[in-house]
C-alpha positions as CSV (number, residue, x, y, z in Angstrom):
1,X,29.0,-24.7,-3.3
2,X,27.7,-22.2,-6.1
3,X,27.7,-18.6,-6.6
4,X,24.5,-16.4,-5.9
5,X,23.6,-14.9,-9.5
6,X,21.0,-12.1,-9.6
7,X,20.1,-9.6,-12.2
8,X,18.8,-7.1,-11.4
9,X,16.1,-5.3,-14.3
10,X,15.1,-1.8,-14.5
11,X,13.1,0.2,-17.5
12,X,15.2,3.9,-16.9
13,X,12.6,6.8,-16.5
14,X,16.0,9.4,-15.5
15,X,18.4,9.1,-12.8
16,X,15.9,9.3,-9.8
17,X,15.4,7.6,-6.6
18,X,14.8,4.0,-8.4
19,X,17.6,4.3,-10.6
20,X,19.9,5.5,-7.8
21,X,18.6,2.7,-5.4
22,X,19.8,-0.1,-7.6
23,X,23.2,1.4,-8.0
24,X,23.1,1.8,-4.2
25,X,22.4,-2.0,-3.8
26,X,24.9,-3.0,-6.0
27,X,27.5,-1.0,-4.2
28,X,26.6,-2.6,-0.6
29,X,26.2,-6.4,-2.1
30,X,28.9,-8.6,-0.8
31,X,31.0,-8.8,-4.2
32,X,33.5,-12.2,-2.6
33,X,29.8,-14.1,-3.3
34,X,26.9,-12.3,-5.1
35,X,27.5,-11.2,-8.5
36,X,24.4,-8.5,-9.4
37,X,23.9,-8.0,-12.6
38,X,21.7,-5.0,-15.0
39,X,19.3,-5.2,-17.1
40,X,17.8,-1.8,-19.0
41,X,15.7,-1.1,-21.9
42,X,17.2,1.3,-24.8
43,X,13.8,2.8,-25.6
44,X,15.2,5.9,-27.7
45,X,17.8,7.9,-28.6
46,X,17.7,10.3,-26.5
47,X,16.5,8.1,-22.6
48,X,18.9,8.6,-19.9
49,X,20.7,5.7,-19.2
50,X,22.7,7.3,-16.5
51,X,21.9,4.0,-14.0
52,X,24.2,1.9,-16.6
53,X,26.8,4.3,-17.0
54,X,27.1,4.7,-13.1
55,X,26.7,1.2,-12.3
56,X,29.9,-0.5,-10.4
57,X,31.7,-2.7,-12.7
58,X,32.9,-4.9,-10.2
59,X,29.2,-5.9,-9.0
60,X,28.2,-7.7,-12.4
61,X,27.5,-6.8,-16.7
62,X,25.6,-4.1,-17.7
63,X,22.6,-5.7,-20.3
64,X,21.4,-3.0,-22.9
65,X,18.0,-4.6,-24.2
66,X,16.4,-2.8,-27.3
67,X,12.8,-1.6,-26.9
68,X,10.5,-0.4,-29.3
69,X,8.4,2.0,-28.4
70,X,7.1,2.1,-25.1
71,X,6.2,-1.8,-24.5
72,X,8.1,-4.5,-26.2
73,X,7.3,-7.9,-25.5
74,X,10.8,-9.0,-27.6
75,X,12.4,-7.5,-24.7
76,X,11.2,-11.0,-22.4
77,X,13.3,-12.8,-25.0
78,X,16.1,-10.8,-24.4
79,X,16.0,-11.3,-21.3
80,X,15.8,-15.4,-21.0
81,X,19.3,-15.0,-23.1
82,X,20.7,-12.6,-20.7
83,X,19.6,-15.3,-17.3
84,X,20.4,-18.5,-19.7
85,X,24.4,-17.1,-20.8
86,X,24.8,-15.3,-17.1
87,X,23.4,-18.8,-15.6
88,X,20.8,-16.2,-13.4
89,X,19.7,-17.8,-10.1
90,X,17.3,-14.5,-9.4
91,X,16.0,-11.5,-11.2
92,X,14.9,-8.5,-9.0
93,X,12.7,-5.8,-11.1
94,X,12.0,-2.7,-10.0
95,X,8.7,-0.5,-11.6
96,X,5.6,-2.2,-13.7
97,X,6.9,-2.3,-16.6
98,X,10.2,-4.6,-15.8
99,X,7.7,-6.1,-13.2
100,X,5.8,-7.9,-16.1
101,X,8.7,-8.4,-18.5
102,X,10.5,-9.9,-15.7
103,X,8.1,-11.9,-14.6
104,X,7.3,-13.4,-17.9
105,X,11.0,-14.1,-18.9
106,X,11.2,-15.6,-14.7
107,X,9.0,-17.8,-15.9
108,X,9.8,-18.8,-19.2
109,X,13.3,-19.6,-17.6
110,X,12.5,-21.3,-14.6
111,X,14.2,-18.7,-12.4
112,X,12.6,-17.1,-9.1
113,X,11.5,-13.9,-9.4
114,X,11.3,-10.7,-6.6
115,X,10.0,-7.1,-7.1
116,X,10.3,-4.4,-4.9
117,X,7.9,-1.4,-5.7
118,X,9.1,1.9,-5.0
119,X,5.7,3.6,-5.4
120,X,3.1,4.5,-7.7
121,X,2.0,7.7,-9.5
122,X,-1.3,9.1,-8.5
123,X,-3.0,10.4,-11.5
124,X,-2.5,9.2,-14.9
125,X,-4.0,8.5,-18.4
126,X,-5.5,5.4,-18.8
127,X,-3.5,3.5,-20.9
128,X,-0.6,3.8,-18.2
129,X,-3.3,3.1,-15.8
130,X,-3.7,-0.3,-17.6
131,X,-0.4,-1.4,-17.6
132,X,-0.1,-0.3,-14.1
133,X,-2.9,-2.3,-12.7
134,X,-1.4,-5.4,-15.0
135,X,1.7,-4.7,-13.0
136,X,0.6,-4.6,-9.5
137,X,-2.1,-7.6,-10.2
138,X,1.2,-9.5,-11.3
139,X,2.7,-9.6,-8.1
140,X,0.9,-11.9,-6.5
141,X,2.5,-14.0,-8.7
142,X,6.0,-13.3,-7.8
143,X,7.8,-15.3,-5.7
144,X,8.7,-12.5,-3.4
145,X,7.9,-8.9,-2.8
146,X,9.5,-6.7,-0.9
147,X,8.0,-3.3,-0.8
148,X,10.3,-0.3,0.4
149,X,7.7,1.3,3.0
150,X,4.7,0.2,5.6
151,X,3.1,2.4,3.1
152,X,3.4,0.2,0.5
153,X,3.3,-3.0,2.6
154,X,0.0,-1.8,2.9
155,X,-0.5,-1.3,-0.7
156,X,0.6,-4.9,-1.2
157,X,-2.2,-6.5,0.7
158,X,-4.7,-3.9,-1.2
159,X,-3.0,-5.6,-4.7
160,X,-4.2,-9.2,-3.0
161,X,-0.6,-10.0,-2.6
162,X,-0.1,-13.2,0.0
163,X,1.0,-12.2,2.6
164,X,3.7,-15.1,3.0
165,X,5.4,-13.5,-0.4
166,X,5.8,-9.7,1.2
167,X,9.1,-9.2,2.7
168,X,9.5,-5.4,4.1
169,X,12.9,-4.2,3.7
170,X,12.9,-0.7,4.6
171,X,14.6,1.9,2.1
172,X,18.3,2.4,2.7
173,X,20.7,4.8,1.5
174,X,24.8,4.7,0.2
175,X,26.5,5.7,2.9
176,X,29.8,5.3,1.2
177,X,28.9,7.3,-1.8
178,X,27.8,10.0,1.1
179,X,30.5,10.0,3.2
180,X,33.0,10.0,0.7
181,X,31.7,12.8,-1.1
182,X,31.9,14.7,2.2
183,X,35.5,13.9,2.9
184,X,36.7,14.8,-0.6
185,X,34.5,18.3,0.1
186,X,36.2,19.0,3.3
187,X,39.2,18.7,1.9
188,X,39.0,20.4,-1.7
189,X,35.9,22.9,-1.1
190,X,37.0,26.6,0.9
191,X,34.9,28.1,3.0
192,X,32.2,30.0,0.9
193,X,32.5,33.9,1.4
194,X,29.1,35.0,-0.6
195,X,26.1,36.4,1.1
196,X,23.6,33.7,-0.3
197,X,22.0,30.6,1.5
198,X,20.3,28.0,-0.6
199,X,16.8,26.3,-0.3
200,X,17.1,23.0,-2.2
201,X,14.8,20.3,-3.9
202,X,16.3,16.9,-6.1
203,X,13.6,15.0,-7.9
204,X,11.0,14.5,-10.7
205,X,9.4,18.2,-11.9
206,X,6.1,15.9,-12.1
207,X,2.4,17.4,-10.0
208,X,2.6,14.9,-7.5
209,X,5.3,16.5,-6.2
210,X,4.0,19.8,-5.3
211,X,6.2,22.2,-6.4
212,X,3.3,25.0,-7.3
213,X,3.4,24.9,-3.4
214,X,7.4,25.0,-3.4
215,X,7.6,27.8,-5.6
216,X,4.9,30.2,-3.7
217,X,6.3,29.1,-0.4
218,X,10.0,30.3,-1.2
219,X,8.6,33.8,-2.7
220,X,7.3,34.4,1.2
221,X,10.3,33.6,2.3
222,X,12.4,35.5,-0.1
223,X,10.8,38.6,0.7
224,X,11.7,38.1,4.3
225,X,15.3,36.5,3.3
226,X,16.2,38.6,0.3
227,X,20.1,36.4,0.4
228,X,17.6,33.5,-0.4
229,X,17.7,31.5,-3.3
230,X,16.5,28.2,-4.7
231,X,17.5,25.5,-6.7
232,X,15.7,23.2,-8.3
233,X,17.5,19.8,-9.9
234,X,15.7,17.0,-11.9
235,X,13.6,17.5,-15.2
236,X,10.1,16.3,-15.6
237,X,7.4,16.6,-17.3
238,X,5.8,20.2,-15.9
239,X,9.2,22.3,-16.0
240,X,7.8,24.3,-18.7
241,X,4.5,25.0,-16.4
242,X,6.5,25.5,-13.1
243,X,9.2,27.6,-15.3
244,X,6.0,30.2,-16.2
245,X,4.9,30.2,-12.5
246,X,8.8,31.2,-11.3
247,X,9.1,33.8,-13.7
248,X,6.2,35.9,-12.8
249,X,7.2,35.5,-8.9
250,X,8.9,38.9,-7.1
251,X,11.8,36.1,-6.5
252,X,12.3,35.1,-9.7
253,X,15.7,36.1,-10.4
254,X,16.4,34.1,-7.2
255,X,15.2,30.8,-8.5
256,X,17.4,28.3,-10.7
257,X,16.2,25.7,-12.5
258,X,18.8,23.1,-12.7
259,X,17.8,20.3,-15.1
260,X,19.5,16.9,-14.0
261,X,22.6,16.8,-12.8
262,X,25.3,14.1,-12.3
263,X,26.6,16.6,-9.7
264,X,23.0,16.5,-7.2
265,X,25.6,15.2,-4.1
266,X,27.7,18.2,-4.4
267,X,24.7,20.5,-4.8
268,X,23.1,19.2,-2.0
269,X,26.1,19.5,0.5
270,X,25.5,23.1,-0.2
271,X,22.0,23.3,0.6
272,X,21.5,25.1,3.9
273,X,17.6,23.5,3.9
274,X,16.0,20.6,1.4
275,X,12.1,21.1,1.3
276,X,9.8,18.5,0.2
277,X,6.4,19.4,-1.1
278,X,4.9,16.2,-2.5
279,X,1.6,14.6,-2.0
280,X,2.8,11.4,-2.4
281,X,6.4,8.7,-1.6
282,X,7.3,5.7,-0.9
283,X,10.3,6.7,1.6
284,X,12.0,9.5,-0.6
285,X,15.8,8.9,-1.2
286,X,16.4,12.3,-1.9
287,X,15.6,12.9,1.7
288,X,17.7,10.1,2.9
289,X,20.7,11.5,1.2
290,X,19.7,15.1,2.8
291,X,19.9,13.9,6.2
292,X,22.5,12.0,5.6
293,X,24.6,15.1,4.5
294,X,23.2,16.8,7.8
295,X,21.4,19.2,5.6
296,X,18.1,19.8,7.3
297,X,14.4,18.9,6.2
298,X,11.1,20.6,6.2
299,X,8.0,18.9,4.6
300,X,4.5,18.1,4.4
301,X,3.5,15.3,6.8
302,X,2.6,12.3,4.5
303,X,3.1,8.3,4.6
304,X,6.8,7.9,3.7
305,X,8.2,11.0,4.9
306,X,6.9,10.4,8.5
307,X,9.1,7.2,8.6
308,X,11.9,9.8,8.2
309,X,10.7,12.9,9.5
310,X,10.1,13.1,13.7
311,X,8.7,16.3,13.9
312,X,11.1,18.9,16.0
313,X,13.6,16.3,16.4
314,X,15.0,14.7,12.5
315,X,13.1,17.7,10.7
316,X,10.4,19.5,10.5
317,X,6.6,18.5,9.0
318,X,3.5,21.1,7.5
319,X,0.2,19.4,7.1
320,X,-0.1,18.3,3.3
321,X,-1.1,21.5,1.2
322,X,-0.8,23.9,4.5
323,X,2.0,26.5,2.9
324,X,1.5,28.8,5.6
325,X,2.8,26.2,8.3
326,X,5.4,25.4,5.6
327,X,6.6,28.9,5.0
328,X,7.1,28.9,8.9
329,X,9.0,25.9,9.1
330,X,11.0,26.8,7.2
331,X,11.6,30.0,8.8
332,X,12.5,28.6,12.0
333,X,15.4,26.6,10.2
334,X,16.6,29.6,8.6
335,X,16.6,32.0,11.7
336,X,17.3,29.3,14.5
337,X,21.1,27.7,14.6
338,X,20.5,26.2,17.5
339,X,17.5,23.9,16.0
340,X,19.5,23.6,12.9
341,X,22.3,22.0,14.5
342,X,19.7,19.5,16.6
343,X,18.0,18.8,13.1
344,X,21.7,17.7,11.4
345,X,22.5,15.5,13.7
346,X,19.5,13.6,14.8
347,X,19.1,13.4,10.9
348,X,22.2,11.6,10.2
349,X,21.6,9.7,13.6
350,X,18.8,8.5,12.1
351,X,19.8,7.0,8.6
352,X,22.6,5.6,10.6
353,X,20.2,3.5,12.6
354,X,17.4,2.6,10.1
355,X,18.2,3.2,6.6
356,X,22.0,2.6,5.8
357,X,21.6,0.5,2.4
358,X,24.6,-1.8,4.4
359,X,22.2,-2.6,6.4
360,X,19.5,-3.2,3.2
361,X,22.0,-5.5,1.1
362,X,22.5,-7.7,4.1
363,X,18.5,-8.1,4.1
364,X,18.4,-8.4,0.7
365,X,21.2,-11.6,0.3
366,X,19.2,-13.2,2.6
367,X,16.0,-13.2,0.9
368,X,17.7,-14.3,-2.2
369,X,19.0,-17.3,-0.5
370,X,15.7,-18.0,1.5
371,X,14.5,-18.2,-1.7
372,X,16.7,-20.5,-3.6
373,X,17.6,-22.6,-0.3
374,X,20.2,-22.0,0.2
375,X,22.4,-20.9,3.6
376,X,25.1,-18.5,3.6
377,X,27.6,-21.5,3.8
378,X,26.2,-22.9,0.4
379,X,27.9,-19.6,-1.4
380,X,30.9,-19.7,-2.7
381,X,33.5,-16.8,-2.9
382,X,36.3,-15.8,-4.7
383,X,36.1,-15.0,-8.2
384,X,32.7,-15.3,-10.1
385,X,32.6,-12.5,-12.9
């Protein structure tokens, strides 16, 4: 009987909803058998490398791989050393850039190889538009893909992907990391005495995800809501742009701009509504980790988010770009406790059911072993650091 040895390969763009889903995997991964492993690229002095400094010990090593520039091919050398010393059995990339690194250094190694896409920017300039359509033409050649969405199942069979190689294992969410945090809150945190309520977003300050539309939306409701305020957390690369439109809002002194922080759980647990404005998702973790914290949701109605989102029932939905239906949503949550209190717990009901990452591991040790063939009873546990 062996261990089950994966590696897991990422090329850190922050601490968002890619980053956070492999540390979420890792922390559900049955550690008596699996030993999950990371791989990121050191691209410059100043990259967030948050993933690897948050990543469990216990699950596997932490690989730094130094990468010049923005593409390195040295990095697939790297990487054969990593799977050759760790004796690798399967490396599991996440995003186009460690989808064709990994995929190069799978092969060179004579490993298997799985992706899982977590969604792809809309517009961009055409050199990343290259490397992403050498990316998603790649993974036909993987030996598995398991996309996070029916969204981007869908996308899969647009890349020509075979169909027998597409696995869908929907998006899942820590649970413990959620639950704790919420116990250790009710415990430590009093009851807040201020006036305020907080409208809250977590993620990427980037145009696809709508935040023009945030920002005008909140200055309605401000004026109707003057104990309003908003927080924004994440960095990206129109902060500067979205700064300008805030400050010349009659809200402006209500609006914070939070940069990243390792703190976003404990913000969110005080957001008294998380709004989502973007045009485009694969099945937004932020949003898990708001329902699961019984926070509730309003947001435009697009693929992704309606996996999450039952109107009236888990949240509530706008039509995409419709700010006046958005405004109004969002009104009903703030003036309406009996909705409010219907939204936070069919929320949480519904991560429970469908998107626990528990639930995603399992799903995810059994693709690995379908694809090494092996069954449960050929794994070995006890010790295998």
């Amino acid at each position: 009987m062996t261990t089950l040895r994966v590696l897991q390969f990422i090329t850190p763009n922050g601490f968002y909803g890619a980053e956070r889903w492999v540390i979420a995997l890792a922390n559900n991964l049955p550690g008596d058998h699996l030993l999950c492993d990371l791989a990121v690229t050191r691209e410059s002095d100043d990259q967030d490398l948050s993933v690897a400094e948050y990543y469990p010990r216990e699950a596997g090593e932490v690989h730094y791989l130094p990468m010049k520039g923005r593409f390195d091919p040295r990095v697939v050398g790297q990487l054969v050393e990593v799977i050759r010393r760790r004796r690798i059995d399967v490396i599991h990339t996440h995003g186009y850039k460690s989808d064709i690194l990994g995929w190069l250094a799978a092969r060179r190694a004579g490993i298997r190889c799985v992706s899982t896409p977590h969604g792809y920017s809309g517009k961009v300039g055409w050199k990343l538009a290259a490397f992403i359509r050498l990316g998603t033409y790649l993974l036909r050649h993987f030996d598995a893909v398991a996309p996070l969405s029916e969204e981007l199942v869908d996308d899969m069979r647009r890349f020509r992907v075979p169909d027998r190689k597409v696995h869908f294992i929907r998006n899942g969410v820590d649970l413990k990391e959620i639950d704790g945090l919420r116990q250790q809150l009710q415990l430590t945190s009093p009851e807040q005495q201020d006036n305020h309520r907080t409208l809250g977003f977590i993620g990427q300050l980037i145009p696809r995800k709508g935040l023009p539309d945030l920002l005008n939306a909140f200055d309605r409701l401000h004026a109707r809501f003057p104990e309003l305020r908003l927080q924004l957390l994440g960095e990206g690369r129109q902060r500067d742009e979205l700064e300008a439109l805030a400050s010349g809002l009659e809200s402006a002194d209500a609006i914070e701009f939070l940069g990243f922080r390792h703190d976003r759980l404990e913000r969110l647990a005080g957001f008294d509504l998380f709004v989502m404005t973007s045009s485009l998702e694969g099945i937004p973790r932020c949003m898990m980790e708001a329902m699961a914290m019984e926070v509730p949701v309003v947001a435009y109605d697009i693929p992704g988010v309606d996996q999450l989102v039952d109107d009236e029932q888990t949240g509530l939905l706008a039509p995409l770009g419709d700010v006046d239906r958005l405004v109004a949503q969002c009104e009903r949550v703030l003036s309406d406790a009996s909705l409010v209190a219907t939204l936070r717990r069919q929320g949480r009901e519904r991560i429970d059911q469908d998107y626990s990452a528990a639930r995603m591991a399992r799903e995810y040790e059994r693709l690995f072993l379908q694809l090494l063939d092996r069954s449960p009873a050929q794994v070995s546990p006890g010790e295998i650091r």
